[in-house]
MDAnalysis code that builds the backbone (N, CA, C; Angstrom):
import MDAnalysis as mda
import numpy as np

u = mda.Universe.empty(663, n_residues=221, atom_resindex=np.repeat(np.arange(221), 3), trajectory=True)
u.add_TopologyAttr("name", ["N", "CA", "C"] * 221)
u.add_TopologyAttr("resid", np.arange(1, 222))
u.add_TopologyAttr("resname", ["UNK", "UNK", "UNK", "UNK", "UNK", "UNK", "UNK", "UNK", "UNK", "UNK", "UNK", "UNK", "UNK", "UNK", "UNK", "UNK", "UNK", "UNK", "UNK", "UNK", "UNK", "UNK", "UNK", "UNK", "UNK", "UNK", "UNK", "UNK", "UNK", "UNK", "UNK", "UNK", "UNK", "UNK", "UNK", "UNK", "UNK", "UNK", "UNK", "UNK", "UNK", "UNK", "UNK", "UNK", "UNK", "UNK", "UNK", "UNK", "UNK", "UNK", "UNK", "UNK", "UNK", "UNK", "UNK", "UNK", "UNK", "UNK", "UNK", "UNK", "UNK", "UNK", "UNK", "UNK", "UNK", "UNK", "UNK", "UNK", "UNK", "UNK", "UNK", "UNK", "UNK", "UNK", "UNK", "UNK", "UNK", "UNK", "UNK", "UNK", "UNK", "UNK", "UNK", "UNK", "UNK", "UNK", "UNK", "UNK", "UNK", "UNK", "UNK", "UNK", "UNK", "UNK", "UNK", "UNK", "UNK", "UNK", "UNK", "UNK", "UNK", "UNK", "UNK", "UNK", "UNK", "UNK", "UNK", "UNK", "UNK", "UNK", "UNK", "UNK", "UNK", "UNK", "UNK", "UNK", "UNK", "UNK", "UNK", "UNK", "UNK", "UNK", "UNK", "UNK", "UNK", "UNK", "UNK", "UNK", "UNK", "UNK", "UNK", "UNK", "UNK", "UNK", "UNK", "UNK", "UNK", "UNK", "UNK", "UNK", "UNK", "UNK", "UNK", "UNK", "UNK", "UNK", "UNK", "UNK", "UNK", "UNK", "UNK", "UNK", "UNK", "UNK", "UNK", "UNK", "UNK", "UNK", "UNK", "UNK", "UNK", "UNK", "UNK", "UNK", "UNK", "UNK", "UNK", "UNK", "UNK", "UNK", "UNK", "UNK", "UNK", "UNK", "UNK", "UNK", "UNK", "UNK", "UNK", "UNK", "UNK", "UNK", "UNK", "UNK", "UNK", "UNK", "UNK", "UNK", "UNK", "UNK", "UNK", "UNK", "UNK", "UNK", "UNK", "UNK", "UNK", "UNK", "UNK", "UNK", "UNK", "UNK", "UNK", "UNK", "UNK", "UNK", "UNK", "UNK", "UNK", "UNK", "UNK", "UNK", "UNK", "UNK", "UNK", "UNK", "UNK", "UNK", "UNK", "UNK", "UNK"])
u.atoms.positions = np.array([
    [0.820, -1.203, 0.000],
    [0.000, 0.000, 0.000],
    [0.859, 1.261, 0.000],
    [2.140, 1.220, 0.613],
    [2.553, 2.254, 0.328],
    [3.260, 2.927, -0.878],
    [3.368, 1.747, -1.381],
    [4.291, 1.922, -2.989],
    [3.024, 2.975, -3.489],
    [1.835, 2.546, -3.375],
    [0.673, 2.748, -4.331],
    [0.422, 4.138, -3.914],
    [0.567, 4.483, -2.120],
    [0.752, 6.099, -1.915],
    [2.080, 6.894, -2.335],
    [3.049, 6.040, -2.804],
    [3.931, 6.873, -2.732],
    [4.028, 7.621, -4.309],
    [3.316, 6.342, -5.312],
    [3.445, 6.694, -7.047],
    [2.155, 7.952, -6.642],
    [1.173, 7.994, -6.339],
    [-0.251, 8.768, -5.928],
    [0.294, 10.028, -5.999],
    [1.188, 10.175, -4.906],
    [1.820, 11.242, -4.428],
    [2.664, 12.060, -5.165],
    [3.188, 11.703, -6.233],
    [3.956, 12.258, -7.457],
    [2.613, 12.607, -8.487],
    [1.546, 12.494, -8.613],
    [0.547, 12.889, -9.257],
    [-0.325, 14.012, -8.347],
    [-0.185, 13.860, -6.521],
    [-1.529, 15.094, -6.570],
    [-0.613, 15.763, -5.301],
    [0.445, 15.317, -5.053],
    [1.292, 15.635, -4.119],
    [1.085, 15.306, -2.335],
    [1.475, 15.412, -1.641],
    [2.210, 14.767, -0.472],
    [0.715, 14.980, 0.167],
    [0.667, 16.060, 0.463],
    [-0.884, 16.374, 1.593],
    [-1.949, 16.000, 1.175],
    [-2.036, 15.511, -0.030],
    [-3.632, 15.101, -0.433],
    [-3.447, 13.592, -0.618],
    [-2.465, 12.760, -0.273],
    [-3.078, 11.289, 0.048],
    [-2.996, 10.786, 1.195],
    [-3.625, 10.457, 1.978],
    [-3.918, 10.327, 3.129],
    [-3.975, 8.271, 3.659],
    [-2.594, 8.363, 4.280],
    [-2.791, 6.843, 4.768],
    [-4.026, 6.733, 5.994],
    [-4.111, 5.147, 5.491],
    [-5.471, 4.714, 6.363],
    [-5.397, 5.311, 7.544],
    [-4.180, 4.870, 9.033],
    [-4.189, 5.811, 10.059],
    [-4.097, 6.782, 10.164],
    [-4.356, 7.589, 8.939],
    [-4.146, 8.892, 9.093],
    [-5.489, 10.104, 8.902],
    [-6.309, 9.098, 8.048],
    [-7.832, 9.311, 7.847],
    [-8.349, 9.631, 8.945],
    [-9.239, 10.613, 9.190],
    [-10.315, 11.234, 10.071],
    [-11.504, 9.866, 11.017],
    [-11.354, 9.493, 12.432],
    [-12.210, 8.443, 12.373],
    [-13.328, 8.672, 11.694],
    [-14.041, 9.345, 11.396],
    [-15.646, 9.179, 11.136],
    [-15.513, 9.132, 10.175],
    [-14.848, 9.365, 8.914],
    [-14.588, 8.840, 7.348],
    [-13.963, 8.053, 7.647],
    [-13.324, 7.229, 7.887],
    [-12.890, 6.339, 7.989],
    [-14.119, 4.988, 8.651],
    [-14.834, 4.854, 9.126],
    [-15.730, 4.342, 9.865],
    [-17.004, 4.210, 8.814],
    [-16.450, 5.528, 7.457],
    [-17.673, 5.367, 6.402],
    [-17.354, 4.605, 5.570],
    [-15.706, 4.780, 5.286],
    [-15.342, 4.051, 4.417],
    [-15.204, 2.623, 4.241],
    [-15.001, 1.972, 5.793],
    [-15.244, 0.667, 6.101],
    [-16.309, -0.291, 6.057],
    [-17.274, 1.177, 6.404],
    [-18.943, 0.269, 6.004],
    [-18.939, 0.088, 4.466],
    [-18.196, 0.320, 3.492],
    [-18.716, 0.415, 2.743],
    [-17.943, -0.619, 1.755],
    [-16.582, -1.475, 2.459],
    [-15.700, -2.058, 1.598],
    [-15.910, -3.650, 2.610],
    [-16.127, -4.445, 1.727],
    [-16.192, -6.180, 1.859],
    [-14.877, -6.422, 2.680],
    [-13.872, -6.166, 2.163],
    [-12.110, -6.715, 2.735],
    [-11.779, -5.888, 3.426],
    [-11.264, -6.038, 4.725],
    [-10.250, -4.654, 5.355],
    [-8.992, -4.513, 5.262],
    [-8.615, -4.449, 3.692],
    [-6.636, -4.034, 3.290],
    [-6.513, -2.484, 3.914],
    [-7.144, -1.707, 4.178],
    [-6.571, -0.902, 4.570],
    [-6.105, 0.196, 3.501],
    [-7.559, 0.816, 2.673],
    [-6.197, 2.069, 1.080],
    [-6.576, 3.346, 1.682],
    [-5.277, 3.898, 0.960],
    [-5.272, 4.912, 1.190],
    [-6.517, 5.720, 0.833],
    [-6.895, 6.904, 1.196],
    [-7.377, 8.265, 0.773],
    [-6.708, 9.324, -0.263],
    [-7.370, 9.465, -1.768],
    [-6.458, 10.256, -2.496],
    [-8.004, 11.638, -2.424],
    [-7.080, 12.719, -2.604],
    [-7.991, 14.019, -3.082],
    [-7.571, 15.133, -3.870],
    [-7.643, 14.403, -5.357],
    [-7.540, 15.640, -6.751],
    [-8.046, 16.310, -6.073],
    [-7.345, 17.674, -6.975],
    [-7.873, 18.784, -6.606],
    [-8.761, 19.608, -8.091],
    [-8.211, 19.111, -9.116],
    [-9.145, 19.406, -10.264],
    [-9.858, 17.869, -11.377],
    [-9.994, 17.599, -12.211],
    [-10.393, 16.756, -13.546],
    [-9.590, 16.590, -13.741],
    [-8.275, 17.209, -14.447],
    [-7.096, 16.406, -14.530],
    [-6.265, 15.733, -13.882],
    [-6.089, 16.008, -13.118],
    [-5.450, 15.674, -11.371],
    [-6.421, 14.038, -11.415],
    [-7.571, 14.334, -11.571],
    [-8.757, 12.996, -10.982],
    [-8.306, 11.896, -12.195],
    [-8.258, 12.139, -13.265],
    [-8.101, 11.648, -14.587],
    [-6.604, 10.986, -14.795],
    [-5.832, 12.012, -14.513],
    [-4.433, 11.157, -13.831],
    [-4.062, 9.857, -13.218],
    [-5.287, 10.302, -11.919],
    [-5.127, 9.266, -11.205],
    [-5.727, 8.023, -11.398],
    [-7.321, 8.097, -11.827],
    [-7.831, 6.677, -12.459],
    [-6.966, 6.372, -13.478],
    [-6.190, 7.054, -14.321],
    [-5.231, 6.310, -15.704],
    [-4.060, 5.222, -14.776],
    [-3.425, 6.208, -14.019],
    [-2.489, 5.252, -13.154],
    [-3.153, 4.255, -12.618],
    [-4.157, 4.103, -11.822],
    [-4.734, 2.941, -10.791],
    [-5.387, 1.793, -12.439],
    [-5.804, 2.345, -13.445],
    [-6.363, 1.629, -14.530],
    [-4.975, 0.651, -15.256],
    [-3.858, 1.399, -15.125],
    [-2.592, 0.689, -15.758],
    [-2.232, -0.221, -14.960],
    [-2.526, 0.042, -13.429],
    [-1.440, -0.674, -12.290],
    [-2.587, -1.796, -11.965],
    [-3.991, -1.878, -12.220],
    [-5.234, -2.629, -11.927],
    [-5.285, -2.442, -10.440],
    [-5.181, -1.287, -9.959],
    [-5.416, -1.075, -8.719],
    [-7.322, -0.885, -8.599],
    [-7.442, -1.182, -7.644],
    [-9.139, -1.024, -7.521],
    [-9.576, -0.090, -6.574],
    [-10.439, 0.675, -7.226],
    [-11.001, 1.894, -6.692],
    [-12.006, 1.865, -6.223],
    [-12.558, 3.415, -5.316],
    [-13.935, 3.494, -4.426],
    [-13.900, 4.915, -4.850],
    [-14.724, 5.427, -5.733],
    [-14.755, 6.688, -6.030],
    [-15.943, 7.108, -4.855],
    [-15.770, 8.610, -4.264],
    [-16.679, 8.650, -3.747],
    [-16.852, 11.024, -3.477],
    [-17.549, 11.436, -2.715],
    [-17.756, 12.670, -2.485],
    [-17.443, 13.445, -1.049],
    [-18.246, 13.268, -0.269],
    [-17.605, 13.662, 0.961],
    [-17.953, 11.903, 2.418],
    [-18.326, 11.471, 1.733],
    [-18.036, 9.494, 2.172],
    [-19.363, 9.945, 2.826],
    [-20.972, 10.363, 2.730],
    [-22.165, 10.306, 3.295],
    [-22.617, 9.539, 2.891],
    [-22.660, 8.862, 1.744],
    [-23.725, 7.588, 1.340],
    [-22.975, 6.415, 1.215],
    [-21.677, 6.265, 1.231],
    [-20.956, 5.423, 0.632],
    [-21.516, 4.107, 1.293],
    [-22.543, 3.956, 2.456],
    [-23.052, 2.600, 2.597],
    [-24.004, 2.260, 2.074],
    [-24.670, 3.089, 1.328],
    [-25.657, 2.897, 0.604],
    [-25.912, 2.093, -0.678],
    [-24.561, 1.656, -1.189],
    [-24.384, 0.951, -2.739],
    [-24.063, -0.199, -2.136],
    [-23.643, -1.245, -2.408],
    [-23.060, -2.845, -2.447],
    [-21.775, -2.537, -1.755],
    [-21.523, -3.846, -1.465],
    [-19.818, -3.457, -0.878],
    [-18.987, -3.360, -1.694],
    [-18.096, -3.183, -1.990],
    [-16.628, -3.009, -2.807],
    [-15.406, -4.495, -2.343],
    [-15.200, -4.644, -3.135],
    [-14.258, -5.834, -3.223],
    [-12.535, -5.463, -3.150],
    [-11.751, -5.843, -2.270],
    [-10.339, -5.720, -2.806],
    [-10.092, -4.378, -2.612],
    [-10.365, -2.714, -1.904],
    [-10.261, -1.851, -2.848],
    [-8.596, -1.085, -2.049],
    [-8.208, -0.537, -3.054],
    [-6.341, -0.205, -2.854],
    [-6.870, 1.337, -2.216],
    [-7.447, 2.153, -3.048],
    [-7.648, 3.679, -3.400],
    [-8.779, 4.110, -3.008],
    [-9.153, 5.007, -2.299],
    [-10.676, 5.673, -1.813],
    [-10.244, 7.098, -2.889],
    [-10.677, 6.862, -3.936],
    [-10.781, 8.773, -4.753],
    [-11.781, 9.398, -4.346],
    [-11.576, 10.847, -3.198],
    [-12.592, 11.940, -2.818],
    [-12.626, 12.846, -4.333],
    [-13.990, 13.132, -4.472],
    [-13.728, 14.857, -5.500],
    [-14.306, 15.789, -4.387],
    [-14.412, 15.830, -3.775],
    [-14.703, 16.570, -2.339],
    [-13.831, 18.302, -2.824],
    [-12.429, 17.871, -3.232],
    [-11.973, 18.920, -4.134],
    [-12.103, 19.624, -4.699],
    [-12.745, 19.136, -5.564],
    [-13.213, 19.705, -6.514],
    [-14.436, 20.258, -6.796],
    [-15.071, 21.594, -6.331],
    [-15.962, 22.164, -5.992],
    [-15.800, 23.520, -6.381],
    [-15.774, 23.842, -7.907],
    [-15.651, 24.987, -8.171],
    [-17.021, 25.183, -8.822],
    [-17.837, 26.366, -8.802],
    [-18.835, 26.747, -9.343],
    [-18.072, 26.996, -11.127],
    [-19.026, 26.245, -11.723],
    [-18.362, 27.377, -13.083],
    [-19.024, 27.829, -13.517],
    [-20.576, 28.189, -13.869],
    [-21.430, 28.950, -14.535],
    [-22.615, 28.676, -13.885],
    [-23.222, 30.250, -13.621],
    [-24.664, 30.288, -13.020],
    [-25.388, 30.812, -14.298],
    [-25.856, 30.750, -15.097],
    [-26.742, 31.535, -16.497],
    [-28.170, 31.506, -15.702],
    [-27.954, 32.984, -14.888],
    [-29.385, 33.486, -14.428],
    [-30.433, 33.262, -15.027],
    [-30.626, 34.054, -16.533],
    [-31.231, 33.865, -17.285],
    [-31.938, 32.837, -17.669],
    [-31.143, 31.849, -18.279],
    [-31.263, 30.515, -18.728],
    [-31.667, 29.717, -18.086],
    [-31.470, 29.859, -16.512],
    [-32.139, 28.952, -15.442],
    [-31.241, 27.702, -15.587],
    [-29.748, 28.005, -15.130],
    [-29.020, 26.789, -15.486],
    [-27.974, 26.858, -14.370],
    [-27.118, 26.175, -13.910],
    [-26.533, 26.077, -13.108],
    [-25.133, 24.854, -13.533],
    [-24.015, 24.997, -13.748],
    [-22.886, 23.975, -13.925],
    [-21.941, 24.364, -12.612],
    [-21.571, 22.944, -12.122],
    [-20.609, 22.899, -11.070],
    [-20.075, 21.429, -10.636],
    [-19.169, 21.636, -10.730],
    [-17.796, 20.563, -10.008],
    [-18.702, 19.847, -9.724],
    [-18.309, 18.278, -9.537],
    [-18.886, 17.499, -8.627],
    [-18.566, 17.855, -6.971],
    [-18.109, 18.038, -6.629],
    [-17.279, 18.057, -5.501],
    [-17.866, 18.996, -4.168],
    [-18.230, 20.257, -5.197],
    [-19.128, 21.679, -4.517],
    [-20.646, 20.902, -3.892],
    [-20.645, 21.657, -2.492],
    [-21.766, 21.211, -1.425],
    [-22.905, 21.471, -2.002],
    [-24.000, 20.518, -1.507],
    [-25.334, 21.260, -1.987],
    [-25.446, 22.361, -1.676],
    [-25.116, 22.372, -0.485],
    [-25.970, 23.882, 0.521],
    [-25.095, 24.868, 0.089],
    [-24.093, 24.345, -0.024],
    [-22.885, 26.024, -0.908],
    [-23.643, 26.702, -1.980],
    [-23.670, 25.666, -2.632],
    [-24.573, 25.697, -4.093],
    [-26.060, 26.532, -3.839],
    [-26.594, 26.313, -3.174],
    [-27.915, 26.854, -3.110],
    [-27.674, 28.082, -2.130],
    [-26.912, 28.358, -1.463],
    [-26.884, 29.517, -0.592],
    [-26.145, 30.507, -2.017],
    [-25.724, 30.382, -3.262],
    [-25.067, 30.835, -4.253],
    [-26.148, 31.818, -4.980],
    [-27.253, 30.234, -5.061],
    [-28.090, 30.794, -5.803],
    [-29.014, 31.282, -5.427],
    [-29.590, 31.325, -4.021],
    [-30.308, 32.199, -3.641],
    [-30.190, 33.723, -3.844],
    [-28.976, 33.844, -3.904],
    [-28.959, 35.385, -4.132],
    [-29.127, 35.775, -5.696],
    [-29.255, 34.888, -6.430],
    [-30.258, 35.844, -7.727],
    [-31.620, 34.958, -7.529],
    [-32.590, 34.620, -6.542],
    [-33.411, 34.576, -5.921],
    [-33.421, 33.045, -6.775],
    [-32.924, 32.141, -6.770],
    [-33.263, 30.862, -7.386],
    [-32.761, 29.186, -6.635],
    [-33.081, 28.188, -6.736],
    [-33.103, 27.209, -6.008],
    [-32.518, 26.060, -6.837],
    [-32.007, 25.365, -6.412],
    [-31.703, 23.526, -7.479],
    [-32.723, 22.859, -6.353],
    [-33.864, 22.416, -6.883],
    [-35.175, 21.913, -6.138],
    [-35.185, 20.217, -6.314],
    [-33.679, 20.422, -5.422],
    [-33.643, 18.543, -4.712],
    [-33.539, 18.803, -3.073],
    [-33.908, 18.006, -2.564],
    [-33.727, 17.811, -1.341],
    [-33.548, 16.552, -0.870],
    [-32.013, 16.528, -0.729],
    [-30.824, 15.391, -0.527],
    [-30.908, 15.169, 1.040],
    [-30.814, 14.213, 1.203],
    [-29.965, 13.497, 2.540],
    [-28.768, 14.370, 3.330],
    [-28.467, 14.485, 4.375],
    [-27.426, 15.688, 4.482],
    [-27.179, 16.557, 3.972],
    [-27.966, 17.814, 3.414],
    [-27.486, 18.489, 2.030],
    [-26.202, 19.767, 2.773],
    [-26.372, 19.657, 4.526],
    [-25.229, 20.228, 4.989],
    [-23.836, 19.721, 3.941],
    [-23.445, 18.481, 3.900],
    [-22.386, 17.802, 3.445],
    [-22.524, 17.138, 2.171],
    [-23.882, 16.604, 2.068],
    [-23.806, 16.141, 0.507],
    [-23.417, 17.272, -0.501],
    [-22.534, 16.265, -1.681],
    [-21.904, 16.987, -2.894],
    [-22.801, 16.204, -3.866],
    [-22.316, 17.194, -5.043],
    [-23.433, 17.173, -6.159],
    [-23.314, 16.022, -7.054],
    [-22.020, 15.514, -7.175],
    [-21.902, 14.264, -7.633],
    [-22.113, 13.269, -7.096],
    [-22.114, 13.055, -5.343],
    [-22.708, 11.870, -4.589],
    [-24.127, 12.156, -4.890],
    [-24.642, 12.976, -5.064],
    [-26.340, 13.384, -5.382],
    [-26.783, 12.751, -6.136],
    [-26.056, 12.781, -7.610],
    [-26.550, 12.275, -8.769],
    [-26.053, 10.898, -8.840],
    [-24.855, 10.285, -8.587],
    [-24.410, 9.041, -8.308],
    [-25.641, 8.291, -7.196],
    [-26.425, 8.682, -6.563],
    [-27.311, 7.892, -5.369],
    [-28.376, 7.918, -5.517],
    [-28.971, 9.131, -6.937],
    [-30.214, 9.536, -7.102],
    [-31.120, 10.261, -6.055],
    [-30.878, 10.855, -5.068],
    [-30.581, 11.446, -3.963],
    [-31.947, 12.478, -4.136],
    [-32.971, 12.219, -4.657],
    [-33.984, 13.425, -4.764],
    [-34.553, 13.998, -3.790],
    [-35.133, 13.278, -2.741],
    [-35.850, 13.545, -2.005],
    [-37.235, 14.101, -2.545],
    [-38.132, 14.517, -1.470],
    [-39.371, 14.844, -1.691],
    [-39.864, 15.751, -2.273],
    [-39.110, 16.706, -2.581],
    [-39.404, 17.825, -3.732],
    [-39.655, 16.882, -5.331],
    [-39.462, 16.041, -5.392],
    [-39.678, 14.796, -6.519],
    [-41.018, 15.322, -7.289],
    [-41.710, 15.262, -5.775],
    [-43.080, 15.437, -6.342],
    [-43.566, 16.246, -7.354],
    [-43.149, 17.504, -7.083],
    [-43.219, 18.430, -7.766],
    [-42.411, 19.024, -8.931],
    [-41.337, 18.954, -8.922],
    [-40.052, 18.974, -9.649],
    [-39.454, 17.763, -10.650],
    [-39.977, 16.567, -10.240],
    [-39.275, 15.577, -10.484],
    [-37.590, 15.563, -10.049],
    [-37.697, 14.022, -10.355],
    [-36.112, 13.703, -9.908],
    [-34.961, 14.087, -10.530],
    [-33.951, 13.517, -9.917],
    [-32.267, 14.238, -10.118],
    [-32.230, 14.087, -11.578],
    [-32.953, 13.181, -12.220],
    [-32.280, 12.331, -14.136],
    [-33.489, 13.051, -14.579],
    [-34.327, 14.307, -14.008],
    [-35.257, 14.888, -14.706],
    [-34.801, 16.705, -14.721],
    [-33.530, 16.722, -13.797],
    [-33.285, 18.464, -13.950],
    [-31.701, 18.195, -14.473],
    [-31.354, 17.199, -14.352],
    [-29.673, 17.099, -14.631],
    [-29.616, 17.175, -16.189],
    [-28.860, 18.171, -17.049],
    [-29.169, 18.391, -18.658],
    [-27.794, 18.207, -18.684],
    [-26.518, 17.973, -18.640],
    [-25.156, 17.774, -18.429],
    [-24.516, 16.918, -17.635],
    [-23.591, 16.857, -18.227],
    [-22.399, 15.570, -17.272],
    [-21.227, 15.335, -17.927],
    [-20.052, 15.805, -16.839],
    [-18.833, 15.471, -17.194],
    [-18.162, 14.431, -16.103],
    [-16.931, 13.292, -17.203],
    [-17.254, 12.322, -15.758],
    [-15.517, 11.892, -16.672],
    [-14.972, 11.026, -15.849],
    [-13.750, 10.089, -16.401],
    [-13.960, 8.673, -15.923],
    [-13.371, 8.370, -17.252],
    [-13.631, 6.561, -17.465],
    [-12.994, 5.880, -16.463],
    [-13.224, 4.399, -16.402],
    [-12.302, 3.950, -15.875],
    [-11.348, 3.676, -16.649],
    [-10.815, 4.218, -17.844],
    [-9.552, 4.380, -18.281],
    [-8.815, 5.319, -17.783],
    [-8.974, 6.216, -17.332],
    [-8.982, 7.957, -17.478],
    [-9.404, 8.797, -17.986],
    [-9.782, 8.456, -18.990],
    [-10.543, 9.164, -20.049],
    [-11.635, 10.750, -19.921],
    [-11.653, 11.977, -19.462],
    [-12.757, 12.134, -19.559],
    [-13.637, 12.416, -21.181],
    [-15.150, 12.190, -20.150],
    [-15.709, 12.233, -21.116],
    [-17.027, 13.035, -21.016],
    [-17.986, 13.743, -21.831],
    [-18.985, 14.875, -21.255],
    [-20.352, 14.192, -22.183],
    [-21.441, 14.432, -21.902],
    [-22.440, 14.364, -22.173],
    [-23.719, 15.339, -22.150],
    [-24.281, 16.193, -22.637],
    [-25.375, 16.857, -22.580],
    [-25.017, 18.089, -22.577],
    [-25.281, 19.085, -22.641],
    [-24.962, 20.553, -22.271],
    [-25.562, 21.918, -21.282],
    [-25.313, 22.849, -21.593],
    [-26.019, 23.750, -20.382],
    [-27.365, 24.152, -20.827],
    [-27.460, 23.673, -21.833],
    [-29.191, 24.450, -22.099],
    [-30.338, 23.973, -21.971],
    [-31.493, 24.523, -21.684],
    [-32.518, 23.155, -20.708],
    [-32.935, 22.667, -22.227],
    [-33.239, 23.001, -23.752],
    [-33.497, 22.323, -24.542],
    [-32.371, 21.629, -25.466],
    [-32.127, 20.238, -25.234],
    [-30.786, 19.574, -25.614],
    [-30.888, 18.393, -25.967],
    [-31.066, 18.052, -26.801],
    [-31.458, 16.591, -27.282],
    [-29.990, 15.885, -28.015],
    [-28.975, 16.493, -27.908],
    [-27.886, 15.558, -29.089],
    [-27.378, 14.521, -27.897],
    [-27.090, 13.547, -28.703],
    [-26.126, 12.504, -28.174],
    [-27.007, 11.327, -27.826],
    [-26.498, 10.528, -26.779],
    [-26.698, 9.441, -25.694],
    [-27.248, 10.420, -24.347],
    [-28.471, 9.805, -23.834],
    [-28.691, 10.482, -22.522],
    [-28.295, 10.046, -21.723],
    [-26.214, 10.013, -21.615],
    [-26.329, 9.413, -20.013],
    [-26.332, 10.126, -19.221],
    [-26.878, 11.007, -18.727],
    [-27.472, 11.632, -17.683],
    [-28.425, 10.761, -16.479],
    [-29.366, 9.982, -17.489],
    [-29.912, 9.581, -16.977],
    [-29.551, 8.195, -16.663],
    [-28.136, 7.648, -17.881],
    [-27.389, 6.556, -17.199],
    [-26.728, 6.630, -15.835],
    [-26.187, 7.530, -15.788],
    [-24.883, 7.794, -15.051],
    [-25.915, 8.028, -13.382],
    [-27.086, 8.515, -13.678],
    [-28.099, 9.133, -12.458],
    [-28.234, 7.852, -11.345],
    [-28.184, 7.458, -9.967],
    [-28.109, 6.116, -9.403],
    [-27.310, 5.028, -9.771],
    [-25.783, 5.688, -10.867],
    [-25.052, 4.451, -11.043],
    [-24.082, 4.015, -9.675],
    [-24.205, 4.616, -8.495],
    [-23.314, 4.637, -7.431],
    [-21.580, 4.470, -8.104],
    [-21.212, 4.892, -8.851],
    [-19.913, 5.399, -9.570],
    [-19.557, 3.828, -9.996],
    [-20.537, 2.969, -10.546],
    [-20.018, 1.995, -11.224],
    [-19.650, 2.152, -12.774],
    [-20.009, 3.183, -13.612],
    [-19.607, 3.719, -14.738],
    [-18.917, 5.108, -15.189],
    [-18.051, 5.452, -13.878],
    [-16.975, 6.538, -14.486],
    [-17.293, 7.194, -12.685],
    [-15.880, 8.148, -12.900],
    [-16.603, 9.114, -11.712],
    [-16.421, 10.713, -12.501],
    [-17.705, 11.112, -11.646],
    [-18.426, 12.551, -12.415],
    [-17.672, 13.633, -11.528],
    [-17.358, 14.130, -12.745],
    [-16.624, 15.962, -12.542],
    [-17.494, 17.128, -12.692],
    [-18.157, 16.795, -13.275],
    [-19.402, 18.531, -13.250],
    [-20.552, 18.067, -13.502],
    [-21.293, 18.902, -13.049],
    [-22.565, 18.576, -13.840],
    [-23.537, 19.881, -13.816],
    [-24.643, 19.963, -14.580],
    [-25.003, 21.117, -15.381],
    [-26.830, 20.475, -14.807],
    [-27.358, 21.604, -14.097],
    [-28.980, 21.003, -13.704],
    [-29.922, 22.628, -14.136],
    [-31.105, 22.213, -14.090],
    [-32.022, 23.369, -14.393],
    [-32.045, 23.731, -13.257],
    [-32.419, 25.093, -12.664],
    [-32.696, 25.524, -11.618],
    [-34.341, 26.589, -11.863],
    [-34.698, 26.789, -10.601],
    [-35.988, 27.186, -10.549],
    [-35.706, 28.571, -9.944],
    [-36.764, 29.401, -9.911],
    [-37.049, 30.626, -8.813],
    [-37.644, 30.120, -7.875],
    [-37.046, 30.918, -7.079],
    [-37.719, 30.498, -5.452],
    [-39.296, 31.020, -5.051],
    [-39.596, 30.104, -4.592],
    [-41.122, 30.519, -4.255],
    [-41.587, 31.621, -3.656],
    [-42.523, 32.876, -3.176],
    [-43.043, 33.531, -2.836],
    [-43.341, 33.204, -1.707],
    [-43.586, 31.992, -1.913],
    [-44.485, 31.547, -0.545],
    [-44.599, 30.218, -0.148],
    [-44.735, 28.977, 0.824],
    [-44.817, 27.647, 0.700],
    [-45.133, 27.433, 2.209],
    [-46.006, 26.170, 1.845],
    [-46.271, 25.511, 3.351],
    [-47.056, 24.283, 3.181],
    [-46.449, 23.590, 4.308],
    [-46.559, 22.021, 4.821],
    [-47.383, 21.737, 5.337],
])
């Protein structure tokens, strides 16, 4: 395991891979619920898409086995994981990149908090109308990786019904994007709605692009 932190470490540098005893107990305690074998892998945390893309290419060459994950809140929620060397956080990676007021659109990192995210957009008076599980700590890519809607469903529909974008890397390294920022978008493959509840069994997601709403006037329960 340490060979495997030490090559890691020449890709995202010294402070962002984190040996097992060195992990936080309560992520650590998530990460265990969530892996079949106890080898003991490290914690890696890109800090951008390339950085992330890097690193699945290396772990894809070396057949190291991965646990992609966000800030480790649901990670018991999918199947267990077999064998795994590498826990990849995008927890990192949480940069807003485009709010299009207008357009009613919203693109951002996987990595960026719900509640960051929506305390953003409240101030041009608008909402992303999911209501996630922890949305203190849930990130936007564990959201869409868990299908994470919550009860605003009703009204709004679910995460694979506002998500119009997705950028994600293979398990080659590869990245790769799907859909775009505009709510009318029909080209391609919809994996949006693949990728929506895949618990990161088909790539792990770097941005993603959702409709957003105006905030209500008024509401009650």
């Amino acid at each position: 395991m340490s060979a495997i932190a030490q090559k890691l470490k020449t890709i995202v540098g010294n402070s962002r891979v984190i040996a097992w005893d060195a992990i936080e107990a309560v992520r650590r305690e998530q990460i265990q619920q969530a892996i079949a074998t106890k080898n003991y892998p490290c914690l890696v945390y890109p800090q951008t898409q390339a950085e992330l893309a890097e690193v699945v290419s290396c772990a894809y060459q070396n057949q190291w086995k991965i646990l992609p994950c966000g800030n480790t809140t649901k990670l018991h929620w999918g199947g267990l994981a077999q064998e795994v060397q590498i826990v990849i956080s995008t927890e990192r990676i949480h940069q807003l990149i485009e709010h299009a007021v207008g357009d009613l659109t919203v693109t951002a990192e996987a990595g960026i908090r719900f509640a960051d995210l929506q305390t953003t957009l409240a101030t041009a008076g608008q909402f992303l109308a999911l209501d996630p599980t922890t949305p203190e700590s849930a990130t936007l890519g564990g959201i869409v990786a868990t299908a994470d809607t919550g009860s605003l469903r009703q009204r709004y529909g679910g995460v694979r019904d506002q998500l119009l974008g997705i950028s994600f890397v293979r398990a080659d390294g590869k990245i790769a994007k799907a859909g775009g920022r505009v709510v009318k978008n029909v080209a391609g493959y919809d994996l949006m709605k693949l990728f929506t509840g895949s618990y990161g069994t088909l790539g792990i997601i770097t941005s993603v692009t959702f409709r957003v709403y105006p905030i209500p006037e008024t509401s009650s329960t």
